[in-house]
ZAMARGU-4260 file (C-alpha; in steps of 0.2 Angstrom, whole numbers, plus 5000, padded with zeros to 4 digits):
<rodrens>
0) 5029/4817/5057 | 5042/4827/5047 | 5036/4841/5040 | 5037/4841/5020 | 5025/4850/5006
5) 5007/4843/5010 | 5011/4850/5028 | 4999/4867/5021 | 4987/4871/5034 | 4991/4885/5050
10) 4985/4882/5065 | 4977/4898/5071 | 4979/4893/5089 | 5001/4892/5089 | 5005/4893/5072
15) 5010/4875/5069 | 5010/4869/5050 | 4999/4854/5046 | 4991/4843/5033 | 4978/4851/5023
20) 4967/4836/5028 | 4972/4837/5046 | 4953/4841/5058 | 4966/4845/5074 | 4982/4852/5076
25) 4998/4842/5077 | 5006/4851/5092 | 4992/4860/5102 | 4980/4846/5098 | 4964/4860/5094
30) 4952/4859/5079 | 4958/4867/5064 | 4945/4870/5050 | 4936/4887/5044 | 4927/4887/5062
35) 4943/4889/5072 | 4947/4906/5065 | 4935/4919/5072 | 4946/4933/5064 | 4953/4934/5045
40) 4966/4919/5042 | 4980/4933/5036 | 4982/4940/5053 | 4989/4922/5060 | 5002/4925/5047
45) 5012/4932/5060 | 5014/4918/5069 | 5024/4908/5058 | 5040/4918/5065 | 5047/4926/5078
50) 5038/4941/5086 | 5052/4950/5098 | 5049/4968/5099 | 5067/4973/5095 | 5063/4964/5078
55) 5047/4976/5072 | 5057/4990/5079 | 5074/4987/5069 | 5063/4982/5053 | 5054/4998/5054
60) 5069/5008/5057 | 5079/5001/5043 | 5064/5001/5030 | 5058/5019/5034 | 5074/5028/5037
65) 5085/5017/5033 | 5082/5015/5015 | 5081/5034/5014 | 5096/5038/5022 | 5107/5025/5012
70) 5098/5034/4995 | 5103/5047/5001 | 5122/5045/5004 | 5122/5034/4987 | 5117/5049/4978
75) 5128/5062/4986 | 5143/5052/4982 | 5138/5049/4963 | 5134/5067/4962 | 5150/5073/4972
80) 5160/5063/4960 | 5151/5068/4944 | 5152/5088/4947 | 5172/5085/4954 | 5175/5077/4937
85) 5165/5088/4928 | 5170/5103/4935 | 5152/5110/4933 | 5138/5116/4948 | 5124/5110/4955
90) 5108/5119/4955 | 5100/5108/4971 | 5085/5117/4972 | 5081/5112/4955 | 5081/5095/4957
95) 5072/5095/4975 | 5058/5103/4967 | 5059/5096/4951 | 5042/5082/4950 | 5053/5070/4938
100) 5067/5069/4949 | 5056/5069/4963 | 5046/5054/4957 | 5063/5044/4950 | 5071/5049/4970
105) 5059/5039/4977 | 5057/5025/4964 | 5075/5022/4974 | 5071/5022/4991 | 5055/5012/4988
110) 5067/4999/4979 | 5081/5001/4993 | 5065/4997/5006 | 5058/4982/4999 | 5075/4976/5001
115) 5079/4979/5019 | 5059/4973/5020 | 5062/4957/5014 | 5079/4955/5022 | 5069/4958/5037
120) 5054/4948/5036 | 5068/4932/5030 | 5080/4934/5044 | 5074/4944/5056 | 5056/4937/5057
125) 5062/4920/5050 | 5046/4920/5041 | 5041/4919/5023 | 5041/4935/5013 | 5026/4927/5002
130) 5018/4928/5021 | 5015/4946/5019 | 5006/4946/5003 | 4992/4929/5006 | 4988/4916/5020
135) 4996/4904/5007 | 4989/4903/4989 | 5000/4907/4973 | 5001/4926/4971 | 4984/4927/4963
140) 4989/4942/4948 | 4973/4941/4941 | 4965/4949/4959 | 4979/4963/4956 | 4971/4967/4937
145) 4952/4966/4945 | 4956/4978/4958 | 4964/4991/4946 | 4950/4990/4932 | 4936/4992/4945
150) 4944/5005/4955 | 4948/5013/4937 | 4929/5013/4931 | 4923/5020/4945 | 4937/5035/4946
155) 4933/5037/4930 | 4915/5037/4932 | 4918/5050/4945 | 4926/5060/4935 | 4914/5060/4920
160) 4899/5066/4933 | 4913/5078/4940 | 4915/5087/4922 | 4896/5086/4918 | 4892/5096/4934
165) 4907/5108/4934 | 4916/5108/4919 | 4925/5125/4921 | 4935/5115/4935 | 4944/5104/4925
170) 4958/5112/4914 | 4967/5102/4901 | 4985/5101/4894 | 4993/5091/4884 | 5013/5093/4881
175) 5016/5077/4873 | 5035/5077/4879 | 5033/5082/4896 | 5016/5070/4894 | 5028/5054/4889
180) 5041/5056/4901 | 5030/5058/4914 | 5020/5041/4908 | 5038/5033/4908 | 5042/5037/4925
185) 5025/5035/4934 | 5025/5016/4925 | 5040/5011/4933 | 5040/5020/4949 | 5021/5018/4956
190) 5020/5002/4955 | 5034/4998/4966 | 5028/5011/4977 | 5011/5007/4979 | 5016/4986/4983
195) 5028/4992/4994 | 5015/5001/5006 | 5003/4988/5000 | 5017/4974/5008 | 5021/4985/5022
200) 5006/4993/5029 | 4993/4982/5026 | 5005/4967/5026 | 5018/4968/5039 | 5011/4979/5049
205) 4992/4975/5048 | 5002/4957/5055 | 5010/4963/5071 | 4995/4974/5074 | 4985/4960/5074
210) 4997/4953/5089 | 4993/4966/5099 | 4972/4963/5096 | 4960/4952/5096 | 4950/4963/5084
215) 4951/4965/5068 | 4940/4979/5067 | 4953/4986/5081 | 4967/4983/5070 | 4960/4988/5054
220) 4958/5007/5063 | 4975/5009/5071 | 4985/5003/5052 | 4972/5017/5045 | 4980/5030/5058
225) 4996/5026/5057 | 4994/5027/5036 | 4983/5043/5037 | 4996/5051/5049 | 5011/5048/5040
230) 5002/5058/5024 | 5001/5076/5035 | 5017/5083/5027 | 5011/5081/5009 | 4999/5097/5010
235) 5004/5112/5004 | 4992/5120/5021 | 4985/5115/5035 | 4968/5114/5029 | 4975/5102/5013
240) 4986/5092/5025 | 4970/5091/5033 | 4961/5085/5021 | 4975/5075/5014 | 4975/5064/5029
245) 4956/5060/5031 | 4958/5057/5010 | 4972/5045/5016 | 4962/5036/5031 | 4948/5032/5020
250) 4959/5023/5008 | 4968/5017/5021 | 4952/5009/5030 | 4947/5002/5011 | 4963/4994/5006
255) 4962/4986/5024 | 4946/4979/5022 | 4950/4973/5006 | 4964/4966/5015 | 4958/4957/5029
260) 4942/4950/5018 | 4950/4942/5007 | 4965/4935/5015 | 4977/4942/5006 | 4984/4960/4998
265) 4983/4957/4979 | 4966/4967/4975 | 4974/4980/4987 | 4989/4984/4977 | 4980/4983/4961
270) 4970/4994/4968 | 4985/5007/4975 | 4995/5006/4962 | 4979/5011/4949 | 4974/5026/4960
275) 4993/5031/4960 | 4994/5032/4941 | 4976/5039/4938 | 4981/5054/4949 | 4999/5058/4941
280) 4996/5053/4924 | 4977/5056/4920 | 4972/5068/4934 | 4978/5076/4946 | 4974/5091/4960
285) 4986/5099/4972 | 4976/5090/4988 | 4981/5071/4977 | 4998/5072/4989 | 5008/5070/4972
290) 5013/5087/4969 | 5014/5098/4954 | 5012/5085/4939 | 5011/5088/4920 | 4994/5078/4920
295) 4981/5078/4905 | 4968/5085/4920 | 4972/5098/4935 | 4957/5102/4944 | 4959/5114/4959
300) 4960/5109/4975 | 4946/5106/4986 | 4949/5098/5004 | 4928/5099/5008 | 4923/5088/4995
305) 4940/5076/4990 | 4936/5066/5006 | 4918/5063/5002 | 4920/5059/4986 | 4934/5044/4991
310) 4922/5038/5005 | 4909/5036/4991 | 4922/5026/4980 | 4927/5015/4994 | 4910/5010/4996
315) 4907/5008/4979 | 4921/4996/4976 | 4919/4985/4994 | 4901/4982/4987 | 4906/4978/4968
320) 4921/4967/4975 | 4911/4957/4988 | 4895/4958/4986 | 4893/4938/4986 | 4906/4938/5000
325) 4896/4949/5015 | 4902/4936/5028 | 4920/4940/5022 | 4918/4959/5026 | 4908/4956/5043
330) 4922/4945/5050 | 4932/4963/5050 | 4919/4971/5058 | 4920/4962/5074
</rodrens>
């Protein structure tokens, strides 16, 4: 049989294509069906392409670091030109700590990333990109406007109960200039940003996880860690870094659920890329990992209570988004 389009169903067993009406596998000859897979369909994703170690390794290495490192040479050339031409100097310091620059810096290596991703996943993986975002529908957009308007409501929800019971915490500011630019920036920058970790951590790397475990539960805590982990250095203190981290593992665990019981990221990067804007734009606090940001809000840090109050939200949202889907969540949990 040659394979052509109505070739649509993956065999959870070796990861042969078949036809959506086919009961066995063409190659390995085992029922396919929704009894065949005892763990989420998207971690049979993986599958489809090659699996050598040396593959995950490079691919990592060039997104990660690679992406930063070839930002940064680009950038010290264009600069090195501009202040040889210009005859002018640098102030360094004020662009390394400047937020704008900072947030437009990594708009770059988040761009430069999904490239070397995607170059990766095609021919390093010989796999479908599209395989890292579903386990085969159309890229569902409507799931990515769900997921930011419920996790919206219930941060802003939060945040109106916040105010009613302390409201000399909250401190406003408006400066409508530094306001606009910074709306600008965020609109373009945390959208790539948050897909990206969307495609890479809970994607890619939830995948090859999933080649190491029969688990899903297994996997879903070991992509949390490695998420969480990689979030120490955005405190300011131990104790923020801290809380930074557990802040980061919650989300981590949620977006993964999310991820794994529904077969696909799209509510996930709604999700990631809402929570990213709402804590630049709207509000923002010193243990957010953002930074110093000219937000309407800046409440004070608080590294006791940030984590509890993200463990209440992810509940909150795993029961509004799957609340007639409790078999969907439990297949995780195995």
């Amino acid at each position: 049989m040659v394979p052509g389009k109505d070739l649509r169903v993956i065999c959870p067993w070796c990861g042969t294509l078949n036809r959506g009406s086919a009961r066995f596998c063409i190659s390995c000859g085992k029922r396919l069906g929704d009894q065949a897979y005892d763990r989420p369909r998207f971690l049979f994703n993986a599958r489809k392409g090659n699996n050598s170690l040396w593959r995950y390794i490079l691919t990592i290495i060039l997104t990660l670091g690679g992406s930063s490192i070839l930002v940064g040479i680009i950038l010290g050339i264009f600069l090195g030109i501009f202040l040889f031409l210009s005859n002018m100097t640098l102030d360094v310091y004020s662009i390394l700590f400047n937020p704008f620059w900072l947030l437009v810096i990594a708009g770059m290596v988040f761009c430069v990333a999904y490239i070397f991703l995607y170059l990766s996943v095609r021919f390093l993986h010989n796999r479908s990109f599209k395989s890292l975002i579903n386990t085969g529908r159309e890229i569902d957009w409507r799931r990515m406007v769900r997921g930011a308007i419920v996790w919206f409501l219930i941060m802003s929800v939060i945040d109106i109960i916040y105010f009613m019971l302390s409201p000399e915490s909250f401190k406003f500011s408006f400066e409508p200039q530094s306001f606009l630019l910074l709306s600008v920036i965020a609109l373009i920058v945390f959208p790539i940003q948050a897909s990206f970790e969307e495609v890479f951590f809970r994607g890619y790397l939830l995948q090859a996880l999933g080649l190491l475990s029969k688990s899903p539960f297994l996997v879903l805590i070991a992509n949390s860690l490695i998420f969480a982990g990689l979030h120490w250095w955005n405190g300011s203190t131990p104790m923020m870094s801290l809380s930074i981290v557990l802040g980061a593992f919650i989300i981590g665990l949620m977006l993964g659920l999310i991820t794994l019981a529904d077969d696909g990221v799209e509510l996930a990067i709604g999700i990631h890329i809402i929570n990213n804007l709402y804590v630049s734009v709207i509000h923002n606090s010193p243990d957010s990992g953002l930074g110093n940001l000219p937000s309407l809000v800046v409440t004070p840090p608080n590294p006791y209570l940030s984590p509890i109050i993200l463990l209440v939200a992810a509940l909150v949202v795993i029961f509004i988004l799957f609340r007639d889907r409790r078999e969907d969540v439990l297949k995780v949990l195995k």
